[in-house]
N, C-alpha and C positions, 0 to 999 in steps of 0.2 A: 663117166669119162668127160660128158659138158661140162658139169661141175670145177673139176679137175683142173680142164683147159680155160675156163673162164678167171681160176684164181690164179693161174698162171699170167694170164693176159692184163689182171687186176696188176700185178705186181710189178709186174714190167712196165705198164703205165706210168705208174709213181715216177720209174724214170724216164718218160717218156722215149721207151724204145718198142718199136713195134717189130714183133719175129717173124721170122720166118717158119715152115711149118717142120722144118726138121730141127728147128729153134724149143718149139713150144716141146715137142721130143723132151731134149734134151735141161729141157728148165723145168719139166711138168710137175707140179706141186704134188708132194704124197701119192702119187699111183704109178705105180710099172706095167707099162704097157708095148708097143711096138706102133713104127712112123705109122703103118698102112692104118689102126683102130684109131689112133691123134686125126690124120687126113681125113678121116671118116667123120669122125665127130666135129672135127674145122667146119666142115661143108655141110653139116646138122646143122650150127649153130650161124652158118651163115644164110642158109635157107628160114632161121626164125627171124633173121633181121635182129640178131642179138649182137654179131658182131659185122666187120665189114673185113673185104680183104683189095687189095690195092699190089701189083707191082708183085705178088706171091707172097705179099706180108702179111698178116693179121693182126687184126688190133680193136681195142673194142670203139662202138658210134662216135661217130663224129671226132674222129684223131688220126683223119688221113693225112692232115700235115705233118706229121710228126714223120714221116715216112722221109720228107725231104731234110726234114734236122737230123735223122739218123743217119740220110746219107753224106753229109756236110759231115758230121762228126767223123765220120768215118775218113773220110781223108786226111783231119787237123790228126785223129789219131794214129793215120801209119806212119807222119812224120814224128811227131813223137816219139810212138814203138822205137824207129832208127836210131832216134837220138838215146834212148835206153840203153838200145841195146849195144851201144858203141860208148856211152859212157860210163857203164856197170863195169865194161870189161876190167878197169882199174883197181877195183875192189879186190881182185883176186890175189892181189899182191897181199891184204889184212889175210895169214895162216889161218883165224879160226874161222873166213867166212866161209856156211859150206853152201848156201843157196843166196842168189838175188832174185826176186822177182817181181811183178809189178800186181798193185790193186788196186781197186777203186775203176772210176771211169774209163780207163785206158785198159783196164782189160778184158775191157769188152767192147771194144774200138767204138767209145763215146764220149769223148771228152769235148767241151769247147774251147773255143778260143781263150779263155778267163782260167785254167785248168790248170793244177800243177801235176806232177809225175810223184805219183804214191807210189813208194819202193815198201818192200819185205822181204826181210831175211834171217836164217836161220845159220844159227852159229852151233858151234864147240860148246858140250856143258860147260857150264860158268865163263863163258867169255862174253855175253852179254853188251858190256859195259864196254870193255876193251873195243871189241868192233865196233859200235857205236861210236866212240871216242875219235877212231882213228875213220872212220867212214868221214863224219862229221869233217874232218880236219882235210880230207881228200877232197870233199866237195863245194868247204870253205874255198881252199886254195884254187880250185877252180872256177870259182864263184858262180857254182849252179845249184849252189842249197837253199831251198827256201827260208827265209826267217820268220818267227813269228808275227812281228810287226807289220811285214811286207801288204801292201794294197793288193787287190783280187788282178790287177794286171800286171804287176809286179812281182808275185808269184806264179806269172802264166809262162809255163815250162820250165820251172824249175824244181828241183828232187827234194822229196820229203820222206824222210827213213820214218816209215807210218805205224810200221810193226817190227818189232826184234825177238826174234823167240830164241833158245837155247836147243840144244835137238833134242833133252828130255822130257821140254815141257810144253811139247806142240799141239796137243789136246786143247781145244776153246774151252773157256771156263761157260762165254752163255751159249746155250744149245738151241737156238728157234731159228725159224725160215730165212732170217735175213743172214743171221750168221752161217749159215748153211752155204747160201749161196757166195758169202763172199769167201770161205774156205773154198770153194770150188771153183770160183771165178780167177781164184788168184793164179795167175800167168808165168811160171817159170822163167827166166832169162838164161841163167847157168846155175849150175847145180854138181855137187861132188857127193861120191859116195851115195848115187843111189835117196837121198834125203829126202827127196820130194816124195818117194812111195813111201815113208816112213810117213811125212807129214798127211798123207791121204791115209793111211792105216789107225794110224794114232785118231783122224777124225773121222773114223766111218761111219759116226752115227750119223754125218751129214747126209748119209744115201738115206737113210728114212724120212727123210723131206723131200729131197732129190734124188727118186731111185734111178732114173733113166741116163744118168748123169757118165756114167762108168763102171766096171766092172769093182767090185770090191776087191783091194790087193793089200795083200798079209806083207809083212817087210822083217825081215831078221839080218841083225848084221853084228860081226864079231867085236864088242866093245874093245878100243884101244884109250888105253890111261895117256891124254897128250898134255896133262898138266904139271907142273911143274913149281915148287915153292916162290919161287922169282915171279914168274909170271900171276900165280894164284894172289899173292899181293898184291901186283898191277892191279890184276880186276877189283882187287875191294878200294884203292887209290881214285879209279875209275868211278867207280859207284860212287862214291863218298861227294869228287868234285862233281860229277854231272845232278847228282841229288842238291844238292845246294844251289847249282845254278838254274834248278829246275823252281825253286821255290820265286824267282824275280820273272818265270815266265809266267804271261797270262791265257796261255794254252792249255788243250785239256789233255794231260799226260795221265795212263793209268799203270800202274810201275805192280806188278805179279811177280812170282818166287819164276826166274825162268824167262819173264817175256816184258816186254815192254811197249806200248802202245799210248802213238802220237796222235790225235784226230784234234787239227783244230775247230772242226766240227764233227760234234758225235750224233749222226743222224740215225742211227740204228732203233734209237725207241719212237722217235717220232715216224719213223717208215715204217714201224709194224704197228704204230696205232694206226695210222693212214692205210693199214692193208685191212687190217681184220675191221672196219669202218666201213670199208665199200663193199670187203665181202657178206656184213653182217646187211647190209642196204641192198643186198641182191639176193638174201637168203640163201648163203653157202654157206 
């Protein structure tokens, strides 16, 4: 169990957020367990002077500051969240969106001031492109899309369509701790048809990194055909122009049968070498 809740605590350092104890629950790396065994082993490992606790946070030596940036963020992100969740509502008008929701920093109310709002959403098999296209054009005209170009304060609170899946192919291609958590961090805004337990089904091997996480839930739903020859060309029109315009950005786009993924910075291998580094430094 110390084990456990130490690589939990390792991980959440990286971004320097300190939990709380029905936190480390709920993020607790590979073991399923219950709050009262996690509160028990908190208060082991606070009695070895392993870790320290401050305010009912925990966090490992010497990162009781961190306690006040969590809380700071914490504010910069419920205005945010607002603005989200009042500016998403517009997408609903694109027919093939069937979920919006937020990742990254903001959903897990930690963003800073320098931050932009990472959107993800799930469409209609093969419309992809299509939403995309027209999301894009929504958030131009409104001029709260981030651009590539954009400076780190020039991009602070503005939207970036960070992930696009199709509802066929919501399964992650990589499978490890970090991806784990960000499939389960990700924050619904609005949703149709039920999607979001499809997209938690389709990835449940995320509970074997994160068992504590949620109940694992099965999702069936009666396929309806909403494509159409007209439209079916749209999307490949779609694709065609967005893939060419993608070749003059200096972003790092990774374009899959099904999904689509924007990170202008792609921190996922350097956070898991920086994890299994401090854990291998403490002998876990």
């Amino acid at each position: 169990m110390e084990k456990a809740i130490l690589k939990t605590l390792i991980y959440a350092n990286i971004f320097g957020f300190p939990l709380k104890g029905y936190e480390v629950l709920k993020w607790l790396i590979g073991r399923e367990t219950s709050l009262i065994k996690v509160e028990q082993g908190l208060n082991r490992l606070v009695k070895k002077k392993k870790i320290q606790t401050f305010k009912d946070f925990y966090f490992l030596k010497r990162k009781k500051k961190l306690i006040d940036k969590r809380l700071r963020r914490q504010k910069i992100s419920k205005n945010l969240l607002l603005k989200a969740k009042i500016l998403t509502q517009v997408l609903k008008i694109i027919p093939w969106v069937k979920l919006v929701g937020i990742s990254g920093g903001l959903a897990v109310d930690n963003c800073s001031r320098k931050d932009d709002i990472d959107l993800f959403l799930i469409t209609d098999k093969n419309r992809i492109w299509l939403s995309r296209f027209f999301a894009t054009v929504i958030f131009d005209f409104l001029r709260v899309r981030r651009k590539v170009n954009m400076k780190p304060m020039q991009a602070s609170g503005k939207f970036c369509f960070n992930t696009i899946l199709d509802e066929e192919h919501l399964e992650q291609s990589f499978k490890d701790s970090y991806t784990a958590h960000e499939v389960l961090q990700m924050r619904p805004l609005w949703q149709k048809e039920g999607i979001y337990t499809k997209y938690l089904s389709d990835n449940d091997w995320a509970f074997e990194y994160l068992p504590n996480w949620t109940s694992r839930i099965k999702y069936s739903k009666i396929k309806k055909d909403k494509g159409t020859k007209v439209v079916d060309l749209l999307e490949i029109i779609a694709r065609w122009l967005q893939i060419k315009l993608m070749k003059k950005s200096t972003g790092l786009e990774r374009v899959e049968e099904g999904g689509l993924y924007f990170h202008p910075l792609d921190k996922r291998a350097g956070i898991l070498k920086e994890y299994y580094k401090k854990i291998s430094s403490v002998n876990l």
